[in-house]
C-alpha positions as CSV (number, residue, x, y, z in Angstrom):
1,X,152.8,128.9,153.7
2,X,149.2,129.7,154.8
3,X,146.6,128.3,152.5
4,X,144.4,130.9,151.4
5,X,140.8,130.8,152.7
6,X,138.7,128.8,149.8
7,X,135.5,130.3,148.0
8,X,132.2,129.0,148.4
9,X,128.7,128.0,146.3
10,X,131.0,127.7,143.0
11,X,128.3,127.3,140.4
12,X,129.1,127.4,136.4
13,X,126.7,127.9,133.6
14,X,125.6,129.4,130.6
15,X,126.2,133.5,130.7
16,X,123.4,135.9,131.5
17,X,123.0,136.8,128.0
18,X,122.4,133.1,127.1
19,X,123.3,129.7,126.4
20,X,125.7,130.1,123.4
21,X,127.9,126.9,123.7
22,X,130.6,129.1,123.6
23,X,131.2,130.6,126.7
24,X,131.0,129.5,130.3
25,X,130.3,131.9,133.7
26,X,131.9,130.8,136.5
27,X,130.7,132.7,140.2
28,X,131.2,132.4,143.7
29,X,131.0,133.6,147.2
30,X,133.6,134.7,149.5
31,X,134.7,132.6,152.5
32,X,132.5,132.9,155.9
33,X,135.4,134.4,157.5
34,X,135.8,138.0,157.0
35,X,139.2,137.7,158.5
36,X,140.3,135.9,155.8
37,X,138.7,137.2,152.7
38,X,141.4,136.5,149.8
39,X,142.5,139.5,147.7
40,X,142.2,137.8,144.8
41,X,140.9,134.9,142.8
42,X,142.8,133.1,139.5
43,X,140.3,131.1,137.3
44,X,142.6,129.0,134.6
45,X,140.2,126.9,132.2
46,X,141.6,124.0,129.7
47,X,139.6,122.2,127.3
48,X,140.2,118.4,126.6
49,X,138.5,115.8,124.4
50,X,136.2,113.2,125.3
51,X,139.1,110.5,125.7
52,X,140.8,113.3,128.0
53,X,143.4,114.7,125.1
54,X,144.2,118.2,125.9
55,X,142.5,120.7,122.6
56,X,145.6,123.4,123.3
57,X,142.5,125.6,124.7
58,X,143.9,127.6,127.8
59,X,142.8,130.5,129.3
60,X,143.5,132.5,133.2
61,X,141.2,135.4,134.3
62,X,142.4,137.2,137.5
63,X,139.9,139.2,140.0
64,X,140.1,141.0,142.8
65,X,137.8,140.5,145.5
66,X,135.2,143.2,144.3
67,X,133.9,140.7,141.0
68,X,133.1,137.0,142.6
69,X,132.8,135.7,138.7
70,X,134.6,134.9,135.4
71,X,133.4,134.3,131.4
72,X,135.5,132.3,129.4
73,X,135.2,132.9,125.8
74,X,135.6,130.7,122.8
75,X,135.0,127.6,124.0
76,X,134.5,124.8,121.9
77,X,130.9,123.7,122.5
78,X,130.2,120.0,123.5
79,X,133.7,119.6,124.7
80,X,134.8,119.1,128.4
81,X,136.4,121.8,130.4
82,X,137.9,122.1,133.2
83,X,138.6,125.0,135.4
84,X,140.3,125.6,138.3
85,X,139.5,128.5,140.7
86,X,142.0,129.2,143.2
87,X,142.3,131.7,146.4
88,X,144.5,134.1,146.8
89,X,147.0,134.0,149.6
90,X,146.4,137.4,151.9
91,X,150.2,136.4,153.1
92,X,152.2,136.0,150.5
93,X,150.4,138.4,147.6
94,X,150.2,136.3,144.4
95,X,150.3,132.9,145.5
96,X,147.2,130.9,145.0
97,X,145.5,128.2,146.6
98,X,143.1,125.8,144.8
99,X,139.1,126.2,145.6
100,X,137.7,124.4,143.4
101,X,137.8,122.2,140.4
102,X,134.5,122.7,137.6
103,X,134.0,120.0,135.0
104,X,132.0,121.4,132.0
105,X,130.4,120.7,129.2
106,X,129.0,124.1,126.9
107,X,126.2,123.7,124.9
108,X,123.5,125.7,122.5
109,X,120.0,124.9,122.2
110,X,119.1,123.4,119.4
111,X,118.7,124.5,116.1
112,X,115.1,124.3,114.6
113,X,113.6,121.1,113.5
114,X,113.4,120.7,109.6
115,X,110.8,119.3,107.4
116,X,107.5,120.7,108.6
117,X,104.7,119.1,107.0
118,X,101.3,118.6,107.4
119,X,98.9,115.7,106.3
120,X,95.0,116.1,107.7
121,X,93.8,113.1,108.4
122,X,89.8,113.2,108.4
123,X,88.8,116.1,111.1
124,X,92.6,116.3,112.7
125,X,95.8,116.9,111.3
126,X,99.1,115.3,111.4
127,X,102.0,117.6,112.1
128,X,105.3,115.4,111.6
129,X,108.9,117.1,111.3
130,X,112.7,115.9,111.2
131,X,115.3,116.6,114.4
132,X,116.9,119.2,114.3
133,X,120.4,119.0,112.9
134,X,122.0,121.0,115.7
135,X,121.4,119.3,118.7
136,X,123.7,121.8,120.9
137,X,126.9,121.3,120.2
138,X,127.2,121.5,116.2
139,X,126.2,117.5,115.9
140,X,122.8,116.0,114.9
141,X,123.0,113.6,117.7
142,X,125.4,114.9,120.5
143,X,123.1,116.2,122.8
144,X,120.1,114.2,123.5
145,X,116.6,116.1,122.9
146,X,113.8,114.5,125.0
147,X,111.1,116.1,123.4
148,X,109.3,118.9,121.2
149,X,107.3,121.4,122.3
150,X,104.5,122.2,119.1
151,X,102.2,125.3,119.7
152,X,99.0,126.1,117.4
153,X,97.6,129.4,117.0
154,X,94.3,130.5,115.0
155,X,95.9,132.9,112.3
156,X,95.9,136.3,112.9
157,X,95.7,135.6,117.1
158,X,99.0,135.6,119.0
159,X,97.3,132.7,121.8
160,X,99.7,130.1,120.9
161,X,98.2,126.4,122.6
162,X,101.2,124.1,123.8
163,X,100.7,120.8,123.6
164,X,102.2,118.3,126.0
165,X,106.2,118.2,125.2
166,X,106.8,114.1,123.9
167,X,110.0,112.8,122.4
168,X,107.5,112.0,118.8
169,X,107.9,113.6,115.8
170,X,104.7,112.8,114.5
171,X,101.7,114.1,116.2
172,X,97.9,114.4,115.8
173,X,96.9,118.1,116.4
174,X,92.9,117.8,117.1
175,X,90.3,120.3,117.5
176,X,90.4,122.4,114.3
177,X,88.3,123.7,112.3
178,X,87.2,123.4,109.0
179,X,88.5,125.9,106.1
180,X,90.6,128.1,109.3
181,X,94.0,128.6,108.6
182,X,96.4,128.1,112.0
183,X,99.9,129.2,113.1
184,X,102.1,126.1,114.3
185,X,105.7,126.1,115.6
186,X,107.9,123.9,116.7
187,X,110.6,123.4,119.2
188,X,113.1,121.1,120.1
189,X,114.5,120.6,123.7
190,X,117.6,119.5,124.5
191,X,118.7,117.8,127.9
192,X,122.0,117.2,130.0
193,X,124.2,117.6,133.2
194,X,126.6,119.8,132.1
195,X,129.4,118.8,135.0
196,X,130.2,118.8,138.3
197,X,131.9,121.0,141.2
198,X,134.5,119.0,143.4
199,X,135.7,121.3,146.1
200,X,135.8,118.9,149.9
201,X,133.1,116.7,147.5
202,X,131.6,116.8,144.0
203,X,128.6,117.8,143.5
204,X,127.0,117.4,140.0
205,X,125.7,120.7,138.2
206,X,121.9,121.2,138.1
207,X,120.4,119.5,134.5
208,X,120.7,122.0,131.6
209,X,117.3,122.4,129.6
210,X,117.2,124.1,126.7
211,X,114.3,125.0,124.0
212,X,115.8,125.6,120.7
213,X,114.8,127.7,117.5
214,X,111.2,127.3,115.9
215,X,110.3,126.6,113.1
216,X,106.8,128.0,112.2
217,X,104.6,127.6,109.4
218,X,100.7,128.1,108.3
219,X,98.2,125.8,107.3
220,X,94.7,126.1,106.3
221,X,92.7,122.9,107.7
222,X,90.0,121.5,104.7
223,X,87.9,119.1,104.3
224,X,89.8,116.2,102.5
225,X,89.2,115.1,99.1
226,X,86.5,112.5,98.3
227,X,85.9,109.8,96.0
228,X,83.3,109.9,93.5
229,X,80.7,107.2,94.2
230,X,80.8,105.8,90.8
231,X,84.3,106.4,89.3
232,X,86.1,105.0,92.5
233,X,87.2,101.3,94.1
234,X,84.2,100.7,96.7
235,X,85.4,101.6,100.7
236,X,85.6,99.0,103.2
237,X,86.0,95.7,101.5
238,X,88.2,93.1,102.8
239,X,89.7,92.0,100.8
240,X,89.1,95.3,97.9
241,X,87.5,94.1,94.9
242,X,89.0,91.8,91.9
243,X,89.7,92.6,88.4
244,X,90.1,89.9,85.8
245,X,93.1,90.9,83.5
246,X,94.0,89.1,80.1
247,X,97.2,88.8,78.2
248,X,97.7,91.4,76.0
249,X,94.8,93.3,76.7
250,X,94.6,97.1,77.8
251,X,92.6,97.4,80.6
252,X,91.6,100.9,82.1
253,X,90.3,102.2,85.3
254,X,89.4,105.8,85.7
255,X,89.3,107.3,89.2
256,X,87.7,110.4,90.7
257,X,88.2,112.5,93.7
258,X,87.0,116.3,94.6
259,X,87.4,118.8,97.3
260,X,85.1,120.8,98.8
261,X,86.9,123.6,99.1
262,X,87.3,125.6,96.0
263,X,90.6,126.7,96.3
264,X,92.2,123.4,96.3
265,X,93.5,121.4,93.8
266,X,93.5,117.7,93.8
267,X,95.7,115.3,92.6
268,X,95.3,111.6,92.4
269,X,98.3,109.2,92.9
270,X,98.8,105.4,93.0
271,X,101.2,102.7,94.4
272,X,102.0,99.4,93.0
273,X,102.7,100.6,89.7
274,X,105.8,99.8,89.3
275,X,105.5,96.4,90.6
276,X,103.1,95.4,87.2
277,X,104.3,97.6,84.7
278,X,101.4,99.8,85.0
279,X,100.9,103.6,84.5
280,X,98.3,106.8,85.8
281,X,97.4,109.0,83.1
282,X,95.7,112.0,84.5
283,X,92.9,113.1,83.0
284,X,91.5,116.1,85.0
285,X,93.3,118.4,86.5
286,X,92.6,120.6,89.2
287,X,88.9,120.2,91.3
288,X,87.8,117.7,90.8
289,X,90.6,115.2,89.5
290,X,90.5,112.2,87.9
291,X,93.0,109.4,86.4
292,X,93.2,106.6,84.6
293,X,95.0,103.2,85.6
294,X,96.4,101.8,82.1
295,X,97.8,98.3,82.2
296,X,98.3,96.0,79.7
297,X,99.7,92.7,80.9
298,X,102.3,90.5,79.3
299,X,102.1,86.5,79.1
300,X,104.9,86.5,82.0
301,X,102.5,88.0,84.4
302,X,99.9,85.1,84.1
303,X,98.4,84.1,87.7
304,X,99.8,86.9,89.3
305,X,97.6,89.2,91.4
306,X,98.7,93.1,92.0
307,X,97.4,95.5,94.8
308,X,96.8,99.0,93.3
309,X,96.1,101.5,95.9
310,X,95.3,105.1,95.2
311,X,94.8,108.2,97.1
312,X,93.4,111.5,96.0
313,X,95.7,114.8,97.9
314,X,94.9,118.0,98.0
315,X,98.0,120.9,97.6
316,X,97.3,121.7,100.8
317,X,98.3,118.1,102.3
318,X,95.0,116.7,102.9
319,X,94.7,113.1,101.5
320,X,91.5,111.0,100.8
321,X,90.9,107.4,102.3
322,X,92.7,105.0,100.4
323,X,90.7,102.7,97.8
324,X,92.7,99.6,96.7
325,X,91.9,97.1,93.8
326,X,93.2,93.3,92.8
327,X,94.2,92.7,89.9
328,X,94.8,89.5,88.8
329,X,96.3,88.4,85.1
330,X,94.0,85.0,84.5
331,X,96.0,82.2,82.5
332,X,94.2,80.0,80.1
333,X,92.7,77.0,81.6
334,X,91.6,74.9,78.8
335,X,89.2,71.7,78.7
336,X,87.1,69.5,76.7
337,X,83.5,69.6,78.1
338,X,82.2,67.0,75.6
339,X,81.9,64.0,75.7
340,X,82.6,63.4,79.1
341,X,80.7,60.7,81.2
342,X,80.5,61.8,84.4
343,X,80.6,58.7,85.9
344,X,83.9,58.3,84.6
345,X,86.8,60.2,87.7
346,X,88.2,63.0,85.8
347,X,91.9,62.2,86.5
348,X,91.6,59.6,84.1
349,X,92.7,59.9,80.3
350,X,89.4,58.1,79.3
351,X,86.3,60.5,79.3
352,X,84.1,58.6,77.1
353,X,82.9,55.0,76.2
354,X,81.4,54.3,73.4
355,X,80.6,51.3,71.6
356,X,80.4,50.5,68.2
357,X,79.7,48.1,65.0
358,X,81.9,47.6,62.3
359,X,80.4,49.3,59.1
360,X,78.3,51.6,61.3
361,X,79.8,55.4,61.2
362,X,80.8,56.6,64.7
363,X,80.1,60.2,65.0
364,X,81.5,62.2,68.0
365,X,81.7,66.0,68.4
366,X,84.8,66.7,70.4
367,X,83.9,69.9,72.4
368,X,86.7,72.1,74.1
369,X,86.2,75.4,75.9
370,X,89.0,78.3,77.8
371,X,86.5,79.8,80.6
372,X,90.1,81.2,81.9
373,X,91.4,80.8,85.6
374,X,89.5,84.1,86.7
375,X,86.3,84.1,88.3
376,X,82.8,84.1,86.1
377,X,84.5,84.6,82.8
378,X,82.5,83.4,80.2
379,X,84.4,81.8,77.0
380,X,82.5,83.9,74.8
381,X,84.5,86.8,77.0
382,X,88.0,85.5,77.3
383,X,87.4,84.6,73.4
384,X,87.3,87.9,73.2
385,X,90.1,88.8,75.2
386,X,92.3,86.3,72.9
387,X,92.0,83.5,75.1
388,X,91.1,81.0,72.3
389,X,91.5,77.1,72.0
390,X,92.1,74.7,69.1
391,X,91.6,70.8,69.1
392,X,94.5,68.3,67.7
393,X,94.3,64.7,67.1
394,X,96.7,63.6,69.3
395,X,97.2,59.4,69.6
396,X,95.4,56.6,69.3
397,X,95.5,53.1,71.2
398,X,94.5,49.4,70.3
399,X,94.0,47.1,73.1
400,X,92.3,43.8,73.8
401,X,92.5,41.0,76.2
402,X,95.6,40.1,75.0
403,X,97.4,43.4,74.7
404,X,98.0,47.1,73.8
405,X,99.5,49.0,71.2
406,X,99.9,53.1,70.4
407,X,99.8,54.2,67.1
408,X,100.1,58.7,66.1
409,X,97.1,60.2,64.7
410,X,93.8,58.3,64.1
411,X,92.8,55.2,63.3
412,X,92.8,54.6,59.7
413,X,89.8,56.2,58.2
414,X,89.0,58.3,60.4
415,X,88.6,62.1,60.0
416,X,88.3,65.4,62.0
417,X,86.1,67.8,60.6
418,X,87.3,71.5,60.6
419,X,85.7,73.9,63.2
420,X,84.2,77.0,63.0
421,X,87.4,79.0,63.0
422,X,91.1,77.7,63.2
423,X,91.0,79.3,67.0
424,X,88.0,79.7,68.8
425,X,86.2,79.6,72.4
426,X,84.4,77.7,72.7
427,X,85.7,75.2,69.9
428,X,84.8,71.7,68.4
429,X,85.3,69.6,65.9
430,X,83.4,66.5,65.0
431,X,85.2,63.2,65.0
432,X,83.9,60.3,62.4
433,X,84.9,56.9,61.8
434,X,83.6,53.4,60.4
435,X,85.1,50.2,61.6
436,X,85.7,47.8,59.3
437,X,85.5,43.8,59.3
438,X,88.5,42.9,61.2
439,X,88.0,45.1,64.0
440,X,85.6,43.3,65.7
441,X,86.4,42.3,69.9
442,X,88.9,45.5,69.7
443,X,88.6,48.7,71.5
444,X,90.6,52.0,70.2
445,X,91.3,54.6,72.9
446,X,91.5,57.6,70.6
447,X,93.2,60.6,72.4
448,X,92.7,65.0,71.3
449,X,95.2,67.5,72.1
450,X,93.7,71.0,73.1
451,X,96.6,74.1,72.3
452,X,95.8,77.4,73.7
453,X,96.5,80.5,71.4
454,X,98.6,82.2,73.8
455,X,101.4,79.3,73.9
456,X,102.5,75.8,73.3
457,X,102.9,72.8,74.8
458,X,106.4,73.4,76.7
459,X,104.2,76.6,78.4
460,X,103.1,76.7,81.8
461,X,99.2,76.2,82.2
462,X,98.6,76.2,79.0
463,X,97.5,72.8,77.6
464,X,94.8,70.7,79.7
465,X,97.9,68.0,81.5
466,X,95.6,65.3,81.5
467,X,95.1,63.7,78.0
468,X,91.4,63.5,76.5
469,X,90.8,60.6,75.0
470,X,87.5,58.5,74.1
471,X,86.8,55.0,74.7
472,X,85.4,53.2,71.1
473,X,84.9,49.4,71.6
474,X,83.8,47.6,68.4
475,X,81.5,45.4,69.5
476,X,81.8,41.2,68.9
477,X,79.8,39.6,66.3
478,X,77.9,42.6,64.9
479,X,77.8,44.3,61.8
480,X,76.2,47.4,59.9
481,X,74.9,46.8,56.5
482,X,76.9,48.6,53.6
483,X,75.3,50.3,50.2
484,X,74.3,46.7,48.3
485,X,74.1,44.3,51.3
486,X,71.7,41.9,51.9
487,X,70.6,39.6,54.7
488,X,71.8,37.0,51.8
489,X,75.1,39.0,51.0
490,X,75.9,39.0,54.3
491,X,75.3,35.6,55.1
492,X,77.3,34.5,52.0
493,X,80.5,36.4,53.3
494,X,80.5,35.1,57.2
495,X,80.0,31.9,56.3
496,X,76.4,31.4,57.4
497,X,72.8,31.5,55.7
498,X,70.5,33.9,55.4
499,X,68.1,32.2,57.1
500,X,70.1,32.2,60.5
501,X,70.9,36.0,60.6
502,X,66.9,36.4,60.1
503,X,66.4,34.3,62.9
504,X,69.1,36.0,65.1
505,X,67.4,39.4,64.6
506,X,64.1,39.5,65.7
507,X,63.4,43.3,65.0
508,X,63.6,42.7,61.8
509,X,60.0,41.5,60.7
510,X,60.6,40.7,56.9
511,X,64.0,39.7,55.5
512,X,64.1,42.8,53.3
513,X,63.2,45.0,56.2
514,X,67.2,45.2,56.7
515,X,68.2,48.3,54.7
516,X,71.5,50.6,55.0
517,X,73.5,51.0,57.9
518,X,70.9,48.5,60.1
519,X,73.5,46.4,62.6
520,X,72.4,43.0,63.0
521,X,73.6,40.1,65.0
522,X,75.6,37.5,63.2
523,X,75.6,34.8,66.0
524,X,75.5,34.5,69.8
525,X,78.2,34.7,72.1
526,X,80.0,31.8,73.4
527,X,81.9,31.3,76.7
528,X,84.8,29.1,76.5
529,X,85.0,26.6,79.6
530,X,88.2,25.2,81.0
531,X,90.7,23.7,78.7
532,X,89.0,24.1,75.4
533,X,90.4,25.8,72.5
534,X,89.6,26.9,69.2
535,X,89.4,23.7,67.9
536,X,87.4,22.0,70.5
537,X,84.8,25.0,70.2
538,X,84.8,24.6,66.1
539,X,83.9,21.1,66.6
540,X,81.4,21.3,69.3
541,X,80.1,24.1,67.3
542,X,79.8,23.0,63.5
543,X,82.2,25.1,62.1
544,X,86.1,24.9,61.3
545,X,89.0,26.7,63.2
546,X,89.3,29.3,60.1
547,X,85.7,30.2,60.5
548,X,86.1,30.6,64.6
549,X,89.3,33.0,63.8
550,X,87.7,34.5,61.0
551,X,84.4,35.0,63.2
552,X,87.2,36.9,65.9
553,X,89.8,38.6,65.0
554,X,91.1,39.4,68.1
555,X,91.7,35.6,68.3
556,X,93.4,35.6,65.0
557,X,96.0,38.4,66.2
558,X,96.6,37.1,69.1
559,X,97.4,33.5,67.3
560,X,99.8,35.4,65.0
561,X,101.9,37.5,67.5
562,X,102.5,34.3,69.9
563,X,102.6,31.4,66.9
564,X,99.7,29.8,68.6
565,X,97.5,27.0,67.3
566,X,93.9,26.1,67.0
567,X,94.7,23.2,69.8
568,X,96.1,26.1,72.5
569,X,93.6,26.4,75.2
570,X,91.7,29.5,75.7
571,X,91.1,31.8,78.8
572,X,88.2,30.6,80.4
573,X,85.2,32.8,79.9
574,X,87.0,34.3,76.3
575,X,83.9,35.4,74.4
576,X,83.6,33.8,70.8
577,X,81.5,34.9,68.3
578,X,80.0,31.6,67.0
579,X,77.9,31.9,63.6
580,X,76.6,27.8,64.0
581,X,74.8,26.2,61.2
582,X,71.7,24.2,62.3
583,X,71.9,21.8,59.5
584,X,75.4,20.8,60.4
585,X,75.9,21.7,63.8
């Protein structure tokens, strides 16, 4: 019935031999009392999950009072334990008495970290490795490791340098030099309380700290590779520099690098390939290297701009700076540069005014070019490329005061002379066309298409979206003489004598003076005033209605589409050609 005297300083840990995760040393002292030392001492050990579930691992060790300690053997590492040590009663010989209660938790140093590499970066050197994937207790992740101890060496000299222990798998290692070859290893270190001793109070185990395996290697530190100064992307532009890229077209960009160290070799590699399609073809091998960018872009890629970034890298892990380039795919951007008055806004369909006679020839050359959406690209070079244009007829318009109608084509008799080649850049054709009598007072708005080569009209980008069209107004009470006219011939068919045309036209000197194509003046320009009409006019005038409406024929249309008569009153100010006769007027 007398409790046995209870041990003291009950400590549990790893056994002298090690840290195995698979064994735990228990050890004590005796009690202060030397009257009451127990014989004995029973150590019983259970393992149980995390959530408390007993594993079916049990195990007793008995000792007499000459070995104040116990190992228990195959343990499961990372699992909890608990042991009980108990006294044993110097009354009643194999009773026991609890001392103590130990909570703990075995664990192994961590295996080595994997993946040692090395990448020198200008005069230092990256060293960057993965965890380990035995953190202690069998698991990647079940022990924590707070941090890495990396030691460097000179080759051949065992003088290993620690750096400062971090938690980073990545470090810079500075200080080296140039074509030496160095030792490095790497440790990981894991960190935890294993438990806790409860005996009249708990008291939690000191914190475990364990360095694990290395894992060594040897580098030799060079010199990284360098570009060449002419077969490379320049260094340090912000943003790097821009390609212009056509449709169809290969284009190819050769890059070099070099080491200087012999030894090496080089290898040059890219990114952003596969985002465009394009390819590196190596083309030297070895020291120095050098590749070729081949890319030829498709009409899908049109406007688009790709980063390709390359990087020359040695066998030995030493990369280059990076050099980038833009390259951007330029779409057709077609336009008509001529003729284009640049008063005119350029958002508006009409480019051009131009007036004209009837019987006089208007000649126009309709000029179109593709200089491309890329910057400085000359036609001449995107024609080159492909990028070529081609001007249509498109529509044409006839509109006066009193209306507007659209018509397909050109206006009858007119023609549009063939260019230079069926596609060009730049392009143009010439436009011609007479007016006739009849078309006097009217203006044609006549409009060109411009088709790129690489699509059609239901393609993006690739026809000019504002219409290009050219103002003609035929101009009132004028006409060109034809092959056979006369002053006389003339006079005969409007109505009017010979002698008044002369009169109208003071350039001419001599009534013969007026020879082919010459525009003269048939009569002066009349203003109606308020509530007159054509008949008034004829009669203030001298002549009859059917001479006013021959005289205009915009008059004449206009009487025919609304059922008019000579007696309807006219817009005030309406211009009327008037051819009077002063011998009747």
């Amino acid at each position: 019935l007398q409790p046995a005297a209870a041990a003291r300083n009950v400590l549990a840990g790893c056994p002298v031999s090690g840290c195995t995760g698979t064994s735990i040393h228990l050890s004590w002292l005796p009690p202060t009392a030397p009257a009451h030392v127990p014989p004995g001492y029973r150590a019983s050990a259970t393992q149980e999950l995390l959530n408390g579930t007993a594993t079916g691992y049990s195990e007793a060790l008995y000792n007499n009072n000459t070995f104040l300690s116990a190992t228990f053997t195959n343990v499961a590492p990372g699992l909890q334990t608990r042991i009980i040590l108990s006294a044993e009663s110097e009354v009643f010989p194999g009773r026991f008495s609890p001392s103590a209660i130990v909570i703990y938790r075995a664990v192994a140093p961590p295996s080595a970290p994997t993946g040692l590499t090395f990448q020198i970066e200008g005069a230092n050197v990256r060293v960057s490795f993965t965890a380990p994937d035995d953190s202690g207790d069998g698991t990647p992740g079940g022990v924590f490791i707070d941090s890495y101890l990396i030691e460097i060496s000179p080759l051949g000299f065992d003088t290993y340098t620690a750096l400062p222990l971090l938690p980073d798998t990545s470090r810079i290692v500075t200080g080296l030099q140039v074509s030496e070859s160095y030792a490095i290893r790497v440790r990981a270190r894991n960190s935890l309380v294993p438990g806790e001793v409860c005996s009249e109070a708990c008291i939690a185990l000191p914190i475990l700290l364990q360095l694990g395996e290395e894992v060594a290697e040897v580098f030799k530190f060079v010199a990284p590779p360098v570009w060449d100064s002419i077969q490379a992307p320049p260094a340090g532009l912000d943003p790097p520099p821009l390609y212009n890229l056509f449709v169809g077209t290969l284009f190819a960009l050769t890059v070099k690098a070099a080491s200087a160290e012999a030894s090496v070799s080089v290898e040059i590699r890219a990114t952003g390939l596969a985002e465009c399609g394009a390819s590196l073809l190596p083309v030297l091998s070895g020291n120095p290297a050098s590749a070729t960018l081949a890319f030829t872009p498709s009409a899908q890629q049109m406007a688009q701009t790709f980063w390709i970034c390359f990087t020359a890298v040695d066998n030995l892990g030493a990369a280059s700076d990076t050099r980038c380039i833009r390259a951007y795919v330029v779409r057709p951007a077609p336009m008509f540069t001529a003729p284009v008055d640049p008063s005119l806004p350029s958002t508006q369909d009409e480019r051009a005014i131009v007036e004209a006679v009837a019987g006089c020839r208007v000649s126009l050359d309709i000029i179109a070019q593709d200089a491309t959406s890329g910057e400085a690209v000359s036609p001449l070079v995107a024609a080159e490329r492909g990028y070529t244009v081609r001007i249509e007829a498109e529509k044409y318009a006839v509109e006066s005061v009193f209306g507007r109608s659209e018509f397909a084509g050109m206006p009858d008799g007119a023609t549009l002379g063939a260019a230079a080649s069926y596609w060009s850049n730049p392009t143009s054709r010439l436009f011609e066309w007479s007016p006739v009598r009849g078309q006097e007072a009217l203006n044609y708005i006549v409009c060109f298409s411009l088709v790129d080569r690489l699509g059609s009209r239901d393609t993006a980008s690739l026809v000019e979206t504002v219409p290009f069209c050219v103002r003609i107004n035929v101009v009132r009470c004028k006409y060109c003489l034809q092959a056979g006219d006369s002053l006389h011939s003339v006079a005969q068919l409007w109505g009017t004598s010979w002698l008044n045309l002369w009169s109208g036209n003071d350039f001419l000197t001599r009534p013969s003076q007026a020879g082919l194509h010459t525009a003269v003046t048939l009569g002066p320009l009349y203003s109606a005033l308020p509530h007159e009409s054509v008949q008034s006019v004829a009669l203030r005038t001298g002549a009859t209605a059917a001479q006013l409406l021959s005289w205009n024929p915009d008059l004449a249309s206009l009487f025919a589409s609304t059922g008019a008569n000579a007696s309807a009153a006219l817009a005030v100010d309406q211009q009327i050609c008037i051819l009077p006769s002063p011998c009747t007027a």
